[in-house]
N, C-alpha and C positions, 0 to 999 in steps of 0.2 A: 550665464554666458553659454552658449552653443557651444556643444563640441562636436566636430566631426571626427570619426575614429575610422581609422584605415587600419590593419593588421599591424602589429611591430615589425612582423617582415618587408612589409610594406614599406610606407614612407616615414619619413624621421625626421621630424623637425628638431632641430636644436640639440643635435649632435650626438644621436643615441648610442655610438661606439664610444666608449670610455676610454679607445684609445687615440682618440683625436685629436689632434695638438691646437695649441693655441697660438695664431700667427702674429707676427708682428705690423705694425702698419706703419708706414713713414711720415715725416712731420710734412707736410704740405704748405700752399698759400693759403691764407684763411680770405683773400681778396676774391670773393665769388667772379666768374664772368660766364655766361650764358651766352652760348648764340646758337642759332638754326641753321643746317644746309642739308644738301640732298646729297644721296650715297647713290649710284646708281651701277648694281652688280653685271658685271660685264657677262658673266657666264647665259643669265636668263633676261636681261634686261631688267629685270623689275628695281623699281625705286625704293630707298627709305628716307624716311626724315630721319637726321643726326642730330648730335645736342651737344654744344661744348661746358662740360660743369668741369671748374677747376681746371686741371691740365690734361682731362683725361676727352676725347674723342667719341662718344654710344651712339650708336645706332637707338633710336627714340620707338622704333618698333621693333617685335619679335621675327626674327628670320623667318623666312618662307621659301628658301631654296629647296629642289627636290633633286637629291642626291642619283646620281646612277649606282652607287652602289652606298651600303650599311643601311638603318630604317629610321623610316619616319613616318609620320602619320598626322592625319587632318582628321578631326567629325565628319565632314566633307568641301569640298573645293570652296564653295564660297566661306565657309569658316576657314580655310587659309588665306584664304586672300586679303580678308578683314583681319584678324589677326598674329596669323605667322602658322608655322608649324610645329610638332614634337618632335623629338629627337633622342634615339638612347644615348648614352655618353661619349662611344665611339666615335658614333656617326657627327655627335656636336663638334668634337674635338679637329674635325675637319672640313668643316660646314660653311666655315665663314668666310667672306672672299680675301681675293688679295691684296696684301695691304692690311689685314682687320683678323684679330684671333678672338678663342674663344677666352675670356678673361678671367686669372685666377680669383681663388678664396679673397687673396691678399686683395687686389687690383678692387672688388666689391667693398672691400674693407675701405679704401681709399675714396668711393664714392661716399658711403656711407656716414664718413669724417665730414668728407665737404659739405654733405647737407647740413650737416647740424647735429647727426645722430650721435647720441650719450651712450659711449662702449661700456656694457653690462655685462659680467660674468653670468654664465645661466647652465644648463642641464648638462653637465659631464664632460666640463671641459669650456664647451661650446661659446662663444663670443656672441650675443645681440647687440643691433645698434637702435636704442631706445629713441622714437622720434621719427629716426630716417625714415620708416614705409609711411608714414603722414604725406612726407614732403614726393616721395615719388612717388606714388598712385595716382593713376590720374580721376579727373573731376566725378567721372560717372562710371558706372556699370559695376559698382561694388555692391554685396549684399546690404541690406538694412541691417544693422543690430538692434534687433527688439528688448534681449532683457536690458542694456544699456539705454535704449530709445536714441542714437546715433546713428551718423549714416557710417558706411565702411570705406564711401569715398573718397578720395585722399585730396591734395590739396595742389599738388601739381606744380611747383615753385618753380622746378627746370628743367621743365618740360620730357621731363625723362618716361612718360604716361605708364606705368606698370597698368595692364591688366590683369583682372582677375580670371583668369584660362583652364584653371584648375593643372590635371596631371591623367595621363595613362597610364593603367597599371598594367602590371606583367602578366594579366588573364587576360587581356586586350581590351579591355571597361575603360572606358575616360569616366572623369570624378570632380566633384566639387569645383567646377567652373561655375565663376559667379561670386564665389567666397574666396579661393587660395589661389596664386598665382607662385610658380616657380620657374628657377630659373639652374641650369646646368653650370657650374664652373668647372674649372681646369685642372681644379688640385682634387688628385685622389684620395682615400678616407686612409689613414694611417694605418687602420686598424685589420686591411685586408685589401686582396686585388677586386674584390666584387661589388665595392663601394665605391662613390664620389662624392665630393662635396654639392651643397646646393644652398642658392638663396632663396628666402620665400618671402610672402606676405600672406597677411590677411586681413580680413572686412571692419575683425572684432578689436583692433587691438593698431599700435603707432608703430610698430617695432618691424624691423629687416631682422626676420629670424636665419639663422645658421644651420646646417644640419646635414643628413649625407643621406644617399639613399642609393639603392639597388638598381646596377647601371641600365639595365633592362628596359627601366621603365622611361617613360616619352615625357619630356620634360621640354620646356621652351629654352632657346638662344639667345643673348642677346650679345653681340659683336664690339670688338672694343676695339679703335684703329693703332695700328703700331706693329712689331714685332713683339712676340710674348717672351717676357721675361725671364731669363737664366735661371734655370731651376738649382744649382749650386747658389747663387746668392739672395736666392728666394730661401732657401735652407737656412743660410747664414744670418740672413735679417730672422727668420722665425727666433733662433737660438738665444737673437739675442734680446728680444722682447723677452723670451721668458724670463734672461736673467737678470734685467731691468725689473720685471713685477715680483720675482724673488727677492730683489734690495729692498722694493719697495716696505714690503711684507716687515722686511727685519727693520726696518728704520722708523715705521712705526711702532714695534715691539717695544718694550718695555718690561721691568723687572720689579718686584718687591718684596718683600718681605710680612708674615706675619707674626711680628712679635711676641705673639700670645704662647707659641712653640718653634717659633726662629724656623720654619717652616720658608719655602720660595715657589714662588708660583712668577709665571709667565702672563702679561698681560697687551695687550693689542686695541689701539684708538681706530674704530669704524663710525664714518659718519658723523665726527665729534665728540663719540661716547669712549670712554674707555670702559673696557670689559677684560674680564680675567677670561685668556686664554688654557687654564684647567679650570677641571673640578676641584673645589674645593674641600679639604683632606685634616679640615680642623675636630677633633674628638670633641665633642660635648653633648649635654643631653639624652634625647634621643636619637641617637645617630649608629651606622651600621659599617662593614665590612663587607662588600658582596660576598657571601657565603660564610661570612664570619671569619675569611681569609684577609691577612694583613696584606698580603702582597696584592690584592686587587686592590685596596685600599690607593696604594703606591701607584698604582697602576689606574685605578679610574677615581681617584678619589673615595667621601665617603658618601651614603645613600643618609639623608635625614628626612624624617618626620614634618612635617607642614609648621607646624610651629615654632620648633627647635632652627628651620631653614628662615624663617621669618627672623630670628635673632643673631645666627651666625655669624653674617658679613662683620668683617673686621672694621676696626672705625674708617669714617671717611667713604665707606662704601653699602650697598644695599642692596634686598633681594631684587630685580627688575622687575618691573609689573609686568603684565598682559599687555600694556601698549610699549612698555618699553622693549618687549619683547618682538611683536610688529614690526616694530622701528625697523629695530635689528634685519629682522627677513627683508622688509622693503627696499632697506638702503643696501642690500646686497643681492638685489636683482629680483628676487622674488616678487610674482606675478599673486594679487592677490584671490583666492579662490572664498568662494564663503555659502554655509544654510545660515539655519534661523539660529544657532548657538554657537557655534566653534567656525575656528579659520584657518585657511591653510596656505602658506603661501607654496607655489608651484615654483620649483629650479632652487629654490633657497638654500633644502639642505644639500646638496652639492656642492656650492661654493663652500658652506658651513663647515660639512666633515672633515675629518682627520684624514692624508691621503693614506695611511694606514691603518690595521688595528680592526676595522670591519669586517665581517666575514659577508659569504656570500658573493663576492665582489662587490660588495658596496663601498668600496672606498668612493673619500670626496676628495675636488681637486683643492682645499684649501686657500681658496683664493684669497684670501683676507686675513688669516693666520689663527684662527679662533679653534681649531685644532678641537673639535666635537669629537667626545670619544662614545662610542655604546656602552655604559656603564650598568646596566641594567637596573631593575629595582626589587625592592621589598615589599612583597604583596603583605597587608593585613595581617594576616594567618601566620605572617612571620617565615614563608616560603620564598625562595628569589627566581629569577628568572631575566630571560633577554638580554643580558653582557654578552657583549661578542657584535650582537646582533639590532641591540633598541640603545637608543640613549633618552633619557627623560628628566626634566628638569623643571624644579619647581617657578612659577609668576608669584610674584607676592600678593595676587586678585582672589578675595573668596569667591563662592557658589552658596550660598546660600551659608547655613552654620556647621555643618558637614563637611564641605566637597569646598576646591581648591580647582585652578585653572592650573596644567599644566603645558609643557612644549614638548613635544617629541620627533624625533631620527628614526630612521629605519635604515635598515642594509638594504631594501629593497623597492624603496620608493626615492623621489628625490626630491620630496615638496619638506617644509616646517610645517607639523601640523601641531592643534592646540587639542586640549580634552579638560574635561573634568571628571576627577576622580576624592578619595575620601582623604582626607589632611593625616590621616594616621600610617598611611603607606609612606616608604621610603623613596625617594627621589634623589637626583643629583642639584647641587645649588649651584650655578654662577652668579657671581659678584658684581655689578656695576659701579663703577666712580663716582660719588656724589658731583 
């Protein structure tokens, strides 16, 4: 897969402040209705084509008004003309004509529903709508994907045409037009005043990515008709999706028991499966104590040996392989990345982690309840390391007669990635459901 890499200061796809909240979105018509009309801004005369999807009013092109006063910017006049102009956030925020605002987080969320887009937890918080950038991009001008052999052009359902326009940056360079199209929204980044939300697309991939970026920079418009929405009941709706997906969390939860030491562990159904939301803290074999302390024990479980992890699970339950481990990242948004041996799924561990307990700031948002703790492990040599900081956990999949496939967390990454390592090192076990 391509990747284009802009600075972390730069742009930020998929919600790189960890303190960005997760909004809520309201139940809608699921009865599509589409129709066409012309917008025609009074200010400068010029025309747009509009688009009615669901209840909501778009301008079907990128604004191209030229402000008297805050910035904006074209490559030059006839790329505005064809289509639209950049804008910093400011100048978005006041851009759009009368009758027509510039549309929150939420308000894209609502679009993103009515196409068809499957809401996926992903990178720090961050909401994508898996799907939705299919159905809005329009037919042409998106890059090829070669390592997929795909085109990046979308499919165009309702007429909402996204281009691919790319982004200016804050040194004045325009960038990756051709491949990524963004768009400005209304709601500012939680996490500071120098941020804003934004929507994006890309060439490689189906998905309405989420994410905020640094208001500086020249980002396109696109206008949504109406007065914009009451920012106190835009608050009150966020508040209370969260504490809708927090019921959810505990209602899938579950309890049990291990008989073998009247032991209780927490357990959570994802995608069908249930799984033991800890590590598992049963003494047998060869099995450890991070630092040969009981209270880590308590605290992140116990670290076993490959074989000993291979026998543990209590009846009824088992170590999960290497695809059941997959599963796991997939079904919880995780973007598959992969060489010729190991995989990694990208956004995974984020939904995964513990919202506490990681150092670094690596906390995750727990989106699922599986409650990842960094437990570190037991090197060979009988030395420990990375509690605080690594979590790592044994697949029941050999590597040869040696080596074992394992899963691992970081504090400082946000992907699930896989490795193989020697069956004699100490690792953390989770338990699967038969």
């Amino acid at each position: 897969m391509r990747t284009i890499l802009i600075t972390a200061a730069a742009l930020c796809l998929t919600g790189c402040s960890k303190k960005s909240g997760q909004e809520s979105v309201p139940v809608i018509s699921d009865t599509l209705s589409v129709t066409s009309n012309t917008l025609t801004d009074a200010r400068d005369g010029k025309k747009y084509r509009t688009v009615t999807i669901g209840n909501q009013r778009w301008m079907a092109e990128n604004l191209n008004h030229a402000p008297q006063t805050g910035n904006s910017w074209c490559h030059d006049t006839s790329y505005c003309d064809e289509h639209g102009r950049m804008y910093d956030w400011k100048t978005a925020m006041l851009a759009c004509p009368d009758g027509w605002h510039l549309p929150t987080s939420l308000e894209w969320d609502v679009l993103a529903l009515f196409v068809g887009g499957e809401r996926r937890p992903y990178k720090s918080g961050a909401i994508d709508w898996y799907g939705a950038g299919k159905k809005l991009k329009a037919k042409s001008g998106w890059a090829w994907n070669s390592d997929d052999n795909v085109t990046g052009n979308g499919t165009d359902d309702h007429g909402f045409s996204a281009e691919p326009n790319g982004v200016r940056l804050s040194n004045g360079k325009f960038a990756i037009a051709g491949f990524y199209g963004f768009w400005w929204t209304a709601t500012e980044d939680q996490g500071g005043d120098a941020r804003a939300r934004l929507r994006g697309l890309d060439y490689n991939n189906d998905y309405m990515r989420t994410g905020t970026n640094n208001k500086d920079f020249g980002l396109f418009a696109r206008c949504l008709h109406g007065e914009p929405p009451d920012s106190a009941e835009q608050k009150r709706a966020e508040e209370k999706r969260q504490k809708e997906e927090e019921a959810l969390i505990e209602k899938a939860t579950t309890y049990f028991t291990d008989l073998r030491d009247g032991k209780k562990y927490r357990a959570v159904k994802i995608n069908g499966r249930t799984w033991m939301a800890e590590n598992l803290n049963y003494k047998t074999g060869k099995s450890w104590c991070y630092k040969n302390s009981d209270s880590n024990c308590v605290k992140y479980g116990r670290l076993y040996d490959f074989h000993t992890a291979k026998s543990v699970c209590l009846s009824g339950w088992h170590l999960p392989s290497r695809e059941e481990w997959d599963s796991l990242a997939q079904a919880v948004g995780g973007e598959r990345l992969s060489d010729e041996d190991n995989v990694a799924w990208d956004g995974a561990g984020v939904t995964l982690k513990a919202k506490n307990g990681w150092g670094g700031g690596g906390n995750g948002t727990d989106y699922y309840g599986f409650s990842a703790l960094p437990g570190g492990s037991r090197e060979t040599d009988g030395s420990f390391g990375d509690a605080g900081y690594g979590g790592l956990w044994w697949t029941a999949t050999e590597h040869g007669g040696r080596n074992a496939y394992y899963l691992g967390m970081g504090y400082d990454f946000d992907y699930v990635g896989e490795g193989i390592i020697d069956k004699n090192s100490g690792y953390s076990v989770r338990c699967v459901k038969e």
